[in-house]
Structure formats: structure tokens, C-alpha cells
C-alpha positions as a printed Julia matrix, in Angstrom:
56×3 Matrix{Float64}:
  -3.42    4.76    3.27
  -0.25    3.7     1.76
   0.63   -0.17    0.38
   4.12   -0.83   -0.12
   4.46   -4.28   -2.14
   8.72   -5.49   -1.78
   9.33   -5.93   -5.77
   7.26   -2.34   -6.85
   9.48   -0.09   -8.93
  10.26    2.22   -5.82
   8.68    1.3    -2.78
   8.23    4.09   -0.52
   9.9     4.1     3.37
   6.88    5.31    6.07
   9.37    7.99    6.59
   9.36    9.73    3.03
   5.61    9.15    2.5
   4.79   11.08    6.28
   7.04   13.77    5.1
   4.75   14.32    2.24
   1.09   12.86    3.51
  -1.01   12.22    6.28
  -0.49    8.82    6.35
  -3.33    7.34    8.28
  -2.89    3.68    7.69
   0.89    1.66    5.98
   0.52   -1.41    4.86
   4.08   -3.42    4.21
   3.19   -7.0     2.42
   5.82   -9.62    2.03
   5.15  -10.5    -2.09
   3.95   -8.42   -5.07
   5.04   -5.95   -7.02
   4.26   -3.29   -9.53
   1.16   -5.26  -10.56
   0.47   -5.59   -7.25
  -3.63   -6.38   -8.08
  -2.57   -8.66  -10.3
   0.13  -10.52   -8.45
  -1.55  -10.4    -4.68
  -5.23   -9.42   -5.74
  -6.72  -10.43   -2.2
  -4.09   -8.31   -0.53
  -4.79   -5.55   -2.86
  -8.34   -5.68   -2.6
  -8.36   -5.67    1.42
  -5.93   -2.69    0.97
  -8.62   -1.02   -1.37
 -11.5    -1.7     1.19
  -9.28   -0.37    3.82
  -8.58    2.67    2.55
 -12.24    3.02    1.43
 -13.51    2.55    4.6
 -10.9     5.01    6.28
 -12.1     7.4     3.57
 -15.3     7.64    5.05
């Protein structure tokens, strides 16, 4: 599971992280940044039960 928040210090294309990863779940939200939990913390904590969940 990827999150890409717009204003992070390099947000990463789908393209380049499926090169790399099984990307099972991408996630592109409209605000946030590099303190992403900070700056969108419901966003960031759906994104961490998401990925939790698709953990196992």
C-alpha cells in the first residue's frame, strides 16, 4: 500500500513504485505533505488501517 500526499518531498508516480513493489493498494490524496499524519491525520490513519488490514 502506497500513499502519495501532493506537497511530500518526492512523491512517487504508481509507475516507479510498481517497478519496484507489489503495489496492492495507491492512495493519491489532494492535501498533505511530508508530515502527512500531522497535516491530514484522518487520511493518514485510514491509510494505516488500510494497509493493516491488507496486511492480513
Amino acid at each position: 500500500m502506497i500513499s502519495v500526499f501532493p506537497r511530500d518531498i518526492k512523491p512517487e508516480p504508481r509507475s516507479y513504485a510498481e517497478a519496484f513493489l507489489n503495489v496492492c493498494d495507491y492512495v493519491e490524496h489532494r492535501g498533505g505533505g511530508h508530515f502527512a499524519a500531522w497535516e491530514q491525520p484522518e487520511a493518514y490513519a485510514a491509510d494505516v488501517r488500510r494497509a493493516v488490514k491488507l496486511g492480513g
